[in-house]
N, C-alpha and C positions, 0 to 999 in steps of 0.2 A: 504494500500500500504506500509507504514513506520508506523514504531512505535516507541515512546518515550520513551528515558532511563530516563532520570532524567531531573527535573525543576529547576532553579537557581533563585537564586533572593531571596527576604524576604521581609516584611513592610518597608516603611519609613515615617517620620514626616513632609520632606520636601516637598515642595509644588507637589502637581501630574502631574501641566501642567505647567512646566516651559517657555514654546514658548508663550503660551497665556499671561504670564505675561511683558515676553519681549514686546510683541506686544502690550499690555494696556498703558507700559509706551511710546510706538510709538505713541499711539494714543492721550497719554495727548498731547506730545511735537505740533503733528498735529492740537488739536483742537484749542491750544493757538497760533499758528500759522499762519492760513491760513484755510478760509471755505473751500477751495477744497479738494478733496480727497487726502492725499500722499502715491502713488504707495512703498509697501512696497513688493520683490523682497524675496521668504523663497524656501528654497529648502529642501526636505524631502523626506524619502522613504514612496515607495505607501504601507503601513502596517496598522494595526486599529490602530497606534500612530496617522496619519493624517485625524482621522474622525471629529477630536476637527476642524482644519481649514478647512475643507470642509463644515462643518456643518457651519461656522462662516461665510464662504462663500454666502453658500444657502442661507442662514437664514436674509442675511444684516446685518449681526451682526455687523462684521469690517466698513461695508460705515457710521453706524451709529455712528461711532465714530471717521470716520475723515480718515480710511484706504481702501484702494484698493488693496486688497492682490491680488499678481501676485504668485501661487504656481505652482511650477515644481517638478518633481520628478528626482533622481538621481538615477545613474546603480551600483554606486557603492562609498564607503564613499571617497578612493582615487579622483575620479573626484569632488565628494561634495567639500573637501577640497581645490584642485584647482581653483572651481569656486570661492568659497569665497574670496579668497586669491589672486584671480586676477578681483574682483569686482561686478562680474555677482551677485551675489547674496546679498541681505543687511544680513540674517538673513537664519542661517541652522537648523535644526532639526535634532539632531544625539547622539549619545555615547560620555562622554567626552573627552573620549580617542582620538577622531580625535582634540580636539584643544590644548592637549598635544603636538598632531602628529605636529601642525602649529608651535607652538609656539619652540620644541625644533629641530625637525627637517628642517622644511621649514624659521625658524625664520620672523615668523610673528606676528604682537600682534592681540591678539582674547579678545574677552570679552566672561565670560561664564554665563547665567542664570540657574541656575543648579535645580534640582527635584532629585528624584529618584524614582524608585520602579523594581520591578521583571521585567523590560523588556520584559514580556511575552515570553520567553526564553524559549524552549525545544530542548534537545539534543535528534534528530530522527537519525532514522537507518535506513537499508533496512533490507526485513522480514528475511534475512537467518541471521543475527546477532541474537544469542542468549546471549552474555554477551560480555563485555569489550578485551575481549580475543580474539573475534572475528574478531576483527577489528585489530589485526597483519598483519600488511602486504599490508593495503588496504587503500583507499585516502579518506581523509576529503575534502567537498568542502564549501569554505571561500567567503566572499566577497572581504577581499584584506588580505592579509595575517598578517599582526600585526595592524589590528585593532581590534572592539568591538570582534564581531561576533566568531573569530577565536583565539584571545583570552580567551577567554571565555569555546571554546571548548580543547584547548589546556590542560588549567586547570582544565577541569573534565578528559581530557584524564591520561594528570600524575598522577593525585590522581589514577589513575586506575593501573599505573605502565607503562605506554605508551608515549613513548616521542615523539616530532616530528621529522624526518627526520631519526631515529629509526626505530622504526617501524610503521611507517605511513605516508603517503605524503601530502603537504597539496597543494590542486589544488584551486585560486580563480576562482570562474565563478560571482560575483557581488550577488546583493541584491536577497530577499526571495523567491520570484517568478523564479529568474534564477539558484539558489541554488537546490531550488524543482523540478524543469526542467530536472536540470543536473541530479539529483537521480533518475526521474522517466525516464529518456530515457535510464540511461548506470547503470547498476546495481556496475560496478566499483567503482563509488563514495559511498562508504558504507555510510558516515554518513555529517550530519551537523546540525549545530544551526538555528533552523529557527520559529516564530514566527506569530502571529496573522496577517491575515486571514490562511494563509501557514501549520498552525501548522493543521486545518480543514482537509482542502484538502489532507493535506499528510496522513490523518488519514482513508481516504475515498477508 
């Protein structure tokens, strides 16, 4: 259906699963605390980043260490950051760029446990795109517009000689699944960043 221009990202040293560390040190504070479980509230997009708390889930991973993971998913990193920021949530999964977004924009104070690696990141098209060129004139769609996602695309677009609002519009429609949605119903949206399971399907 879509196909991939280019992959971003590279190695790092830093830890791979930054959220599960978070949540280890949750689970010390709980065992020294209190035998109950303490309901620990994590918000994340449904992508293969969340197969580590899923699995922690199934597995009793978390009750055995004192947590009751409550996981929901977010439409888009904008609402993530409002949930957090008005309490619903203890603990996010996300791009550091949204607690940037807290911290200078919303003025909020965020703690960050930080990782890195490639984000499993691929910049897809629809099939009439033949090169960078092609996409003059035509919409990127974002999950919010100066977060990860679109940033991201932004800075493979320039490298390409394409700026935003230039020549190219950038439309949010939220997270991977609605990103892929928007490309496979309206061929309009020529291109976006979209990532594992997404990156499959769009390939299909």
């Amino acid at each position: 259906m879509f196909a991939p221009i280019s992959r971003s990202g590279g190695p790092s040293r830093a830890p791979r699963f930054p959220l599960l560390s978070a949540l280890a040190a949750l689970a010390a504070c709980a065992a020294a605390g209190s035998a109950e479980l303490a309901t620990v509230r994590v918000s994340s997009f449904p992508n293969a980043k969340a197969l580590p708390l899923h699995a922690g889930v199934e597995r009793g991973i978390f009750a055995r260490h004192g947590l009751a993971l409550r996981l929901s998913f977010t439409e888009n990193s904008t609402r993530q950051r409002e949930g957090l920021a008005a309490g619903e949530f203890d603990l996010v999964h996300a791009a550091v760029d949204n607690a940037v977004a807290m911290v200078e924009t919303a003025k909020k104070d965020v703690l960050i446990v930080t990782g890195g690696d490639s984000g499993m990141n691929e910049f897809f098209v629809q099939a009439d795109v033949r090169s960078f060129a092609d996409l003059r004139g035509r919409k990127l769609v974002v999950d919010a517009p100066n977060t990860a996602y679109a940033i991201q695309a932004k800075k493979i677009l320039l490298k390409h000689g394409l700026k935003d609002g230039r020549d190219y519009t950038v439309v949010p429609v939220g997270r991977g699944e609605l990103r892929l949605k928007a490309m496979a119903e309206n061929s309009d949206y020529a291109a976006a960043i979209l990532n594992l399971p997404f990156t499959i399907q769009a390939e299909q």
